[in-house]
N, C-alpha and C positions, 0 to 999 in steps of 0.2 A: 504494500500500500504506500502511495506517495505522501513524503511530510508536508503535511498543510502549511508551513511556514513556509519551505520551499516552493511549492505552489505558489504562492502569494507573492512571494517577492519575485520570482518569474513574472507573473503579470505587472506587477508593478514596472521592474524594468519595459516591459512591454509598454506599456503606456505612457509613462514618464519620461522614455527614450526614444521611442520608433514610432508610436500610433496609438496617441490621444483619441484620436477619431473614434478606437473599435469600442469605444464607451462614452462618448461624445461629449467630448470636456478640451478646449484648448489649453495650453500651456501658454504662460507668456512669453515675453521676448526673451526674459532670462532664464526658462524654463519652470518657472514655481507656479503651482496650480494649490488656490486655497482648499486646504485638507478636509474641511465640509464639504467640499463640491465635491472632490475627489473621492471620497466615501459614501455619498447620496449616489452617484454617477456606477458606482460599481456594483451599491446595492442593486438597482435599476438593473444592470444587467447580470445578476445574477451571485455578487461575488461579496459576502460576507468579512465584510474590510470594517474592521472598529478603529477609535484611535487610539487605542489601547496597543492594538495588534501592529497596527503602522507604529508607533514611537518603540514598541521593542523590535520588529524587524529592521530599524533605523540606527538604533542603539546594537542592536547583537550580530547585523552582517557585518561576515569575516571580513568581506572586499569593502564595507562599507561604503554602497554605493547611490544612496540615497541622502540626502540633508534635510533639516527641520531649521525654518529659518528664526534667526533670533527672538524674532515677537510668538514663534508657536504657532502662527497662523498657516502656513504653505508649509509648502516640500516639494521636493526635486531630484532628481537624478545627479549627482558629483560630473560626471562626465560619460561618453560613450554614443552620441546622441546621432541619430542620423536624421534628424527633425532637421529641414533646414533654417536659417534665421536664430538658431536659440545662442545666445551671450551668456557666457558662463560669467560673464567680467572679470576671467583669468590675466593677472601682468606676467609679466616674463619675466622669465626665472634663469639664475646660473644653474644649469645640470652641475652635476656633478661629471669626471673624466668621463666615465664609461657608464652606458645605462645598459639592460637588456629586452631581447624582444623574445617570446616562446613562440612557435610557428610548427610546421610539420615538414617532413622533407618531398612532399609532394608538390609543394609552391615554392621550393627554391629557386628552379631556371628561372620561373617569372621573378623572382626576387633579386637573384643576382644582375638582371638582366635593367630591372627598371626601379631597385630598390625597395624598399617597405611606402607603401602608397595607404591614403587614409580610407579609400574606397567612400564607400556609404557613411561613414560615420566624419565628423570634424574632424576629427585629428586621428592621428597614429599614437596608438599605446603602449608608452613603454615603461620597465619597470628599473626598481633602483637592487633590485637581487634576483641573483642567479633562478635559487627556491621559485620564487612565485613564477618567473618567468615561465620554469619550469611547468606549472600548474595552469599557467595559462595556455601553455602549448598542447598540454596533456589533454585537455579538454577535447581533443580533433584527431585525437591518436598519440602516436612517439612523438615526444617533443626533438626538437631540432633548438638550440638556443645562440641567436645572433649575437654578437656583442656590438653595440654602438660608441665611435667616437664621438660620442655626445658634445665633450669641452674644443674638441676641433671643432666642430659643425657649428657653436655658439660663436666661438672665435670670428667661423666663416661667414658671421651675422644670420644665422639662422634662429630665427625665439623660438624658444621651448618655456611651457607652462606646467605646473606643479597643480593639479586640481583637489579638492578639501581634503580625499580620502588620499593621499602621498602617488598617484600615479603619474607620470613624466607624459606630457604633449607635446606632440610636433605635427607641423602639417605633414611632413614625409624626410623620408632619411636614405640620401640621394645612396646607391650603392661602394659610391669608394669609402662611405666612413661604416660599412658593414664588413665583421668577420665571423666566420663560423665559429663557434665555442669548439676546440679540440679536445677540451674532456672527456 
């Protein structure tokens, strides 16, 4: 039987990332949608959301990938958005030297070839440890882990952004500052 918390925070990201629509509630321009609407709007379709249930799947995701905004009123997705139009009002950040990216080795040619690209989503996601990288890659099958010259590519005036939950953004990360992890 699948974990109801897990359930839930899948639709969440669902809606608060990709497709507001499929329970017809927009996001704003920064992506925060007031948490009464966003709980009447799920009930409506079908999906027993308290704010109880939202403030601890906000509080207890590992990736923590949701935010509660300071007044308590909205919430929003950290990052990962393929909405277009949404402002996170991320500034630019110094990475740190090296960041990572977890991927599969079925999309390397295209990788090597045109680099990490953000596709459908804002940005390209990257992380500040090996580990997680790891776990992100895992998710698609054998992870494969890139290493990025992150502090070159800032040098080379590329901005990179830090979103609430510690994940590294870039619009894309041209091939020459990509190496395969030989671990």
């Amino acid at each position: 039987m699948k974990d109801p918390k897990v359930t839930m925070s899948k639709f969440l990201s669902l809606v608060l990332r990709h497709q507001p629509q499929t329970i017809g509630v927009t996001l704003d321009r920064h992506g925060w949608i007031e948490i009464d609407t966003l709980i009447a709007a799920a009930s409506a379709h079908g999906r027993k959301l308290t704010r109880e249930l939202l403030l601890e799947l906000v509080e207890t995701s590992d990736k923590q990938r949701f935010a509660v905004s300071d007044d308590g009123l909205r919430v929003r997705a950290n990052q990962g958005h393929s909405i277009h139009g949404i402002d996170l009002e991320l500034t630019p950040q110094v990475p740190p030297e090296t960041l990572f990216h977890g991927t599969i080795a079925a999309v390397l040619p295209a990788i090597r070839r045109e680099g990490l690209l953000k596709q459908a989503r804002h940005h390209v996601h990257l992380s500040a440890s090996i580990e997680t990288a790891e776990r992100v890659g895992a998710r698609r099958g054998k992870p494969v882990i890139l290493i990025v010259a992150a502090r070159a590519m800032h040098e080379a005036g590329i901005e990179f952004y830090r979103s609430a939950n510690g994940v590294w953004l870039v619009d894309a990360v041209p091939p020459e500052y990509l190496r395969e992890n030989s671990e």
